[in-house]
C-alpha positions as MATLAB code, in Angstrom:
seq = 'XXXXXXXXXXXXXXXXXXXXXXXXXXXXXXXXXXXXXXXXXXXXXXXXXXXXXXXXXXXXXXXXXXXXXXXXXXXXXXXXXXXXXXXXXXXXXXXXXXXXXXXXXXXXXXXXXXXXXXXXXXXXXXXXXXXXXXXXXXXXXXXXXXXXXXXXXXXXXXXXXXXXXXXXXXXXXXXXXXXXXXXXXXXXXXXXXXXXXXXXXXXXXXXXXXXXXXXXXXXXXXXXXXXXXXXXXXXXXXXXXXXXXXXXXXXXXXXXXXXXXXXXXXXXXXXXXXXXXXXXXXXXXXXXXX';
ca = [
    -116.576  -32.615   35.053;
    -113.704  -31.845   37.196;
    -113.303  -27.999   36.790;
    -117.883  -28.433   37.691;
    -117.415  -30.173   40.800;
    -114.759  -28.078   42.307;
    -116.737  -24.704   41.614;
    -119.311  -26.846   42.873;
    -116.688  -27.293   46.055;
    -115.963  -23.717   46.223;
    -119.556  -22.047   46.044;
    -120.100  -24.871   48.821;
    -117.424  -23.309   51.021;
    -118.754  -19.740   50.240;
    -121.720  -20.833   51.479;
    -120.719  -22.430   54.691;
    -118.563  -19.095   55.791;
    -121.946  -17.186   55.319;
    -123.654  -19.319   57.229;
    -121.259  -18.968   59.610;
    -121.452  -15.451   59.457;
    -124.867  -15.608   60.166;
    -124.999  -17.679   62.904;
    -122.048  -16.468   64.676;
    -123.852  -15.953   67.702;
    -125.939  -19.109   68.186;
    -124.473  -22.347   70.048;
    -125.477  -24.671   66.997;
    -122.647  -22.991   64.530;
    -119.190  -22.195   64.455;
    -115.912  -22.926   63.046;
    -113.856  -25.846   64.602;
    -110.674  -26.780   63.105;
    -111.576  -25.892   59.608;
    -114.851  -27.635   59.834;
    -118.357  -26.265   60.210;
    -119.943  -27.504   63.896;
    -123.848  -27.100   63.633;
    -125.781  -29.851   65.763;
    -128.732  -28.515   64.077;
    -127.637  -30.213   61.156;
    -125.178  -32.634   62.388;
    -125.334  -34.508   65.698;
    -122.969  -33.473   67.857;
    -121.665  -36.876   68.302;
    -120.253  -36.659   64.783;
    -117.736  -34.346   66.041;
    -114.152  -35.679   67.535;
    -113.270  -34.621   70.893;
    -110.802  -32.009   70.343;
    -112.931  -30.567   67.579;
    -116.028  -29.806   70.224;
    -112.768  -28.603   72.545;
    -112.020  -26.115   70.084;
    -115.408  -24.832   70.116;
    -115.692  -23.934   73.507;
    -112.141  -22.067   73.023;
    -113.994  -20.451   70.743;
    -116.825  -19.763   72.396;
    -114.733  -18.485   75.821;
    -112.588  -16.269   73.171;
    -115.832  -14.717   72.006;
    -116.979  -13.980   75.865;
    -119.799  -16.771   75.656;
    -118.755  -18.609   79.100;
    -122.177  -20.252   79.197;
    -121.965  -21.311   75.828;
    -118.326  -22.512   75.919;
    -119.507  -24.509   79.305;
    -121.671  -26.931   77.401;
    -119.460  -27.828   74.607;
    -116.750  -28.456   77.242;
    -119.521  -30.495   79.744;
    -120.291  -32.649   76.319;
    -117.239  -33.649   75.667;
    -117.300  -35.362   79.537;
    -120.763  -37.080   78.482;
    -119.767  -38.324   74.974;
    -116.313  -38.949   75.727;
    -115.582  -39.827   79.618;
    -112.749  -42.024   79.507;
    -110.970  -39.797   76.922;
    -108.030  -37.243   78.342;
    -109.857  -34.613   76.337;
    -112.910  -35.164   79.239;
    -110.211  -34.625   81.802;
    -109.159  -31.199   79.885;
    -112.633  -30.231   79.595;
    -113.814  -30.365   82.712;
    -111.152  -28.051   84.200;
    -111.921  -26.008   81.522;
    -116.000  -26.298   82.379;
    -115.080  -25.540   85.813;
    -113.492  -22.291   84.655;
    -116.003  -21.577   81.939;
    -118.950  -21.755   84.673;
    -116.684  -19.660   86.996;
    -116.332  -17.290   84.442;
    -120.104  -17.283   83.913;
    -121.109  -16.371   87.305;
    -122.691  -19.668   87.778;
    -120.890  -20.842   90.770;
    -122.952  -23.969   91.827;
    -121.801  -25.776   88.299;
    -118.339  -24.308   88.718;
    -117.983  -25.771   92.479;
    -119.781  -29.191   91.036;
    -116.922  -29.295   88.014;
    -114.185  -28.431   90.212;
    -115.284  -31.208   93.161;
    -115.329  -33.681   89.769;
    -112.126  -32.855   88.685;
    -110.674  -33.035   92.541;
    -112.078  -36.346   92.914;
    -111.540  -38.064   89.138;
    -107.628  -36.411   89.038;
    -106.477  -36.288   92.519;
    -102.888  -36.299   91.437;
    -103.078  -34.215   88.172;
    -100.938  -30.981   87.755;
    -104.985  -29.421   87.838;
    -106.043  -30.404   90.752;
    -104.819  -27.287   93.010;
    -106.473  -25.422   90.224;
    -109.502  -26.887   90.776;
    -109.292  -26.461   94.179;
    -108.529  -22.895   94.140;
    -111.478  -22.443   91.335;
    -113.891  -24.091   93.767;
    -112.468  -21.863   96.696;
    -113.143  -18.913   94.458;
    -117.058  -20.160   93.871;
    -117.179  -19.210   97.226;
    -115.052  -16.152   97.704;
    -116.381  -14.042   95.007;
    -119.834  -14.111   96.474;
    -118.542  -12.120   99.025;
    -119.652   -8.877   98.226;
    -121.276   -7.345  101.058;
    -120.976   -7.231  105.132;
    -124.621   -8.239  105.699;
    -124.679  -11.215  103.807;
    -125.140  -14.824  105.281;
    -121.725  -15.600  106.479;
    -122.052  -19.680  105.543;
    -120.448  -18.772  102.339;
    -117.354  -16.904  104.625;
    -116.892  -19.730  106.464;
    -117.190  -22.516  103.442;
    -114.654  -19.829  101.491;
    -112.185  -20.151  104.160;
    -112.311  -23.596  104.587;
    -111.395  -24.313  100.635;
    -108.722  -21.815  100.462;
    -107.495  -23.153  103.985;
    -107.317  -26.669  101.747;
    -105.486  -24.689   99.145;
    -102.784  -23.617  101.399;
    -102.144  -26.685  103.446;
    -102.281  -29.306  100.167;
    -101.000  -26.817   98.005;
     -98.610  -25.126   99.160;
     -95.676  -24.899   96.671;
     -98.074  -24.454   93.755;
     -98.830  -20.548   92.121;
    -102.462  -20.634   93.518;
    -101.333  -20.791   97.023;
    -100.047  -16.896   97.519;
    -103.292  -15.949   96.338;
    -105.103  -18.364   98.527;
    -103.217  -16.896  101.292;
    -104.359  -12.996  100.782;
    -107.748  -14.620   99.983;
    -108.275  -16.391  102.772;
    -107.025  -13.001  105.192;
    -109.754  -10.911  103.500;
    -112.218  -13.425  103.964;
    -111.482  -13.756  107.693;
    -111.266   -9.911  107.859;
    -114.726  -10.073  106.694;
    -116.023  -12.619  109.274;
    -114.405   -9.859  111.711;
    -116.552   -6.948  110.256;
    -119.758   -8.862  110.551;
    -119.100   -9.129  114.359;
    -118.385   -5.242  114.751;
    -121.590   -4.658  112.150;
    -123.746   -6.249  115.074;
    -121.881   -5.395  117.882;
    -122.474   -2.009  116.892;
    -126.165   -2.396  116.287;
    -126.725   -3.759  119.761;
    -124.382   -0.765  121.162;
    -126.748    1.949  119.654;
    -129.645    0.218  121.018;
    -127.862    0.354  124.360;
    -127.874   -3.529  124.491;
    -124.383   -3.020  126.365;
    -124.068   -7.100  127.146;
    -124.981   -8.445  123.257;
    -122.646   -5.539  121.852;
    -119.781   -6.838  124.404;
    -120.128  -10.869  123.105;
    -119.682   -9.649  119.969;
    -116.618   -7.022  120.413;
    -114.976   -9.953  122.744;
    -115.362  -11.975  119.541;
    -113.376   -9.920  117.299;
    -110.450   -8.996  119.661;
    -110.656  -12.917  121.239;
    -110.577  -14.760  117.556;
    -109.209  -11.968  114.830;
    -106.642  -10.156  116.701;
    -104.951   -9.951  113.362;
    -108.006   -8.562  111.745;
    -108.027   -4.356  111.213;
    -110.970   -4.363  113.417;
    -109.383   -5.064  116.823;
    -108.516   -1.344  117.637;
    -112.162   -0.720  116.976;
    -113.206   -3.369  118.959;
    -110.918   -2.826  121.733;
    -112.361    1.102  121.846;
    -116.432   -0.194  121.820;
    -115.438   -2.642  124.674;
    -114.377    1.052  126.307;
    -117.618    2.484  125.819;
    -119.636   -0.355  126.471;
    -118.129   -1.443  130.049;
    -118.027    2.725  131.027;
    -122.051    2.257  130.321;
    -122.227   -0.255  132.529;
    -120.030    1.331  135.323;
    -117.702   -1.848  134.515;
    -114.375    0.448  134.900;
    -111.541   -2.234  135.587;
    -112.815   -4.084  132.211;
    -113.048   -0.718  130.670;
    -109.747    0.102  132.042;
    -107.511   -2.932  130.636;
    -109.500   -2.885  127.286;
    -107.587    0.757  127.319;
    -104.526   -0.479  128.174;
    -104.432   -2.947  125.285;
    -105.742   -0.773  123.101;
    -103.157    1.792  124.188;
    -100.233   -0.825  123.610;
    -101.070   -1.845  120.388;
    -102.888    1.110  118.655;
    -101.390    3.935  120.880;
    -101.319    6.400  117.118;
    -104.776    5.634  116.304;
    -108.339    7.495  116.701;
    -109.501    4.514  118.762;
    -107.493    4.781  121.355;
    -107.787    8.711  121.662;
    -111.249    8.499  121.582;
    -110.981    5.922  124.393;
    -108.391    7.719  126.377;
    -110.655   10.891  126.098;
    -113.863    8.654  127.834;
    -111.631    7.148  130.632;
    -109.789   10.582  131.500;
    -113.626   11.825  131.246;
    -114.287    9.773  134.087;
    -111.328   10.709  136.192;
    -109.875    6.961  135.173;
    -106.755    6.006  133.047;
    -105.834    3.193  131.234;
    -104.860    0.065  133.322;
    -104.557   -3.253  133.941;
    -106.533   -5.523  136.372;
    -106.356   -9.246  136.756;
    -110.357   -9.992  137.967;
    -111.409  -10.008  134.256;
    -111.762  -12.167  131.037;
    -109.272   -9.193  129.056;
    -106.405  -10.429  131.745;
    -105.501  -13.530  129.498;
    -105.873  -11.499  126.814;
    -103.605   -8.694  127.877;
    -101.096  -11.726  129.196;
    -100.926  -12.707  125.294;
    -100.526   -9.281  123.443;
     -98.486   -7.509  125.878;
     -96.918  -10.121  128.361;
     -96.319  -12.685  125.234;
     -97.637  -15.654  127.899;
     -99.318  -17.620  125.561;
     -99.715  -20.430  127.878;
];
């Protein structure tokens, strides 16, 4: 009887692995610690914690992010109070991150931020839920609310955070992200300067040169401001927009090109106190910040 019921055991196990075989690719099977996890079959309730952990391991090992998202998100639902939920959900956050699905990866990360204030996770999940943001940041002409809510959560990364390994990254993050605000200002500013709207294209250089000075748009800006206050016969303003230009970004092809339209109009580069570009040529050249 013995030597029946343990070929019994082992044509079971054979069995089981080509099931498993089978179904590698579907979220109802999989191996979990030695032990066969098919909800089809079994409710997933059955299954400890650590066990359904292991799956979605599994499943992010195997490139399934999706998949490896709702075996972490069950173990929150079947076991909230357990320290494997507060693993998980870190780990759902990523998983959803990883998926591209950036709404469930912000809502994960907000949960962990607000269950685990004090974990060792928490500037993780910050910095995840800064990223849900960030990496949607693909193109110039794309509504800017997701710019501005990027840059707030890495801002929150680098002030709450700052000794932790996330916060670097944050940093050069968050400088991109403002460099992009920056190019959506020149993008329109030069769309209202082709279109000879002189006035609309100014508001939005003054923008760029006013609020990301640090950006590498300002010599750009600096030069349009040129072009668009020689249009309008506005030649002191035209004039001390050269002369910053000319001080900061004397090697580039800006300030040729704007040197070139000032000397074209018998003018050179100078400055003159009866505009709004004083203060600002007080500040980058003078240093009188107040």
């Amino acid at each position: 009887m013995s030597g029946t019921g343990s070929t019994t055991k082992v044509i079971g196990a054979m069995l089981v692995v080509a099931s498993l075989a089978a179904c590698g690719g579907s979220r109802n099977a999989g191996l979990v610690g030695g032990s066969l996890l098919n909800p089809q079959e079994i409710p997933l309730e059955t299954y400890s914690a650590e066990q359904i952990f292991e799956r979605g391991e599994y499943e992010l090992n195997r490139k399934q992010a999706g998949e490896a998202a709702f075996y972490f998100s069950e173990i929150e639902r079947l076991y909230p109070y357990s320290d494997w939920a507060r693993r998980a959900l870190i780990m759902q956050a990523f998983a959803y991150h990883r998926d591209q699905d950036y709404p469930n990866s912000r809502s994960s990360a907000q949960r962990f931020i607000d269950f685990y204030p004090d974990d060792d996770d928490a500037a993780y999940a910050q910095y995840l839920l800064a990223l849900s943001y960030y990496d949607q940041i693909d193109e110039v002409g794309r509504d800017q609310g997701l710019t501005f809510q990027a840059l707030q959560s890495l801002r929150t990364v680098i002030e709450n955070y700052p000794d932790s390994e996330y916060a670097k990254s944050a940093i050069l993050k968050f400088d991109l992200a403002f460099d992009h605000l920056a190019g959506k200002e020149m993008e329109i500013g030069r769309y209202y300067l082709k279109r000879d709207h002189y006035t609309a294209a100014i508001n939005r250089f003054r923008v760029v040169v006013e609020d990301f000075q640090t950006t590498t748009h300002t010599a750009e800006a600096l030069h349009r401001l040129v072009e668009s206050y020689l249009s309008l016969g506005l030649t002191h303003e035209a004039q001390t927009a050269g002369a910053i230009l000319g001080h900061n970004f004397q090697s580039t092809e800006w300030y040729e090109d704007s040197y070139k339209l000032l000397t074209g109009r018998g003018l050179e580069p100078a400055f003159f106190k009866d505009n709004w570009l004083a203060a600002l040529y007080r500040q980058t050249i003078k240093g009188e910040w107040l």
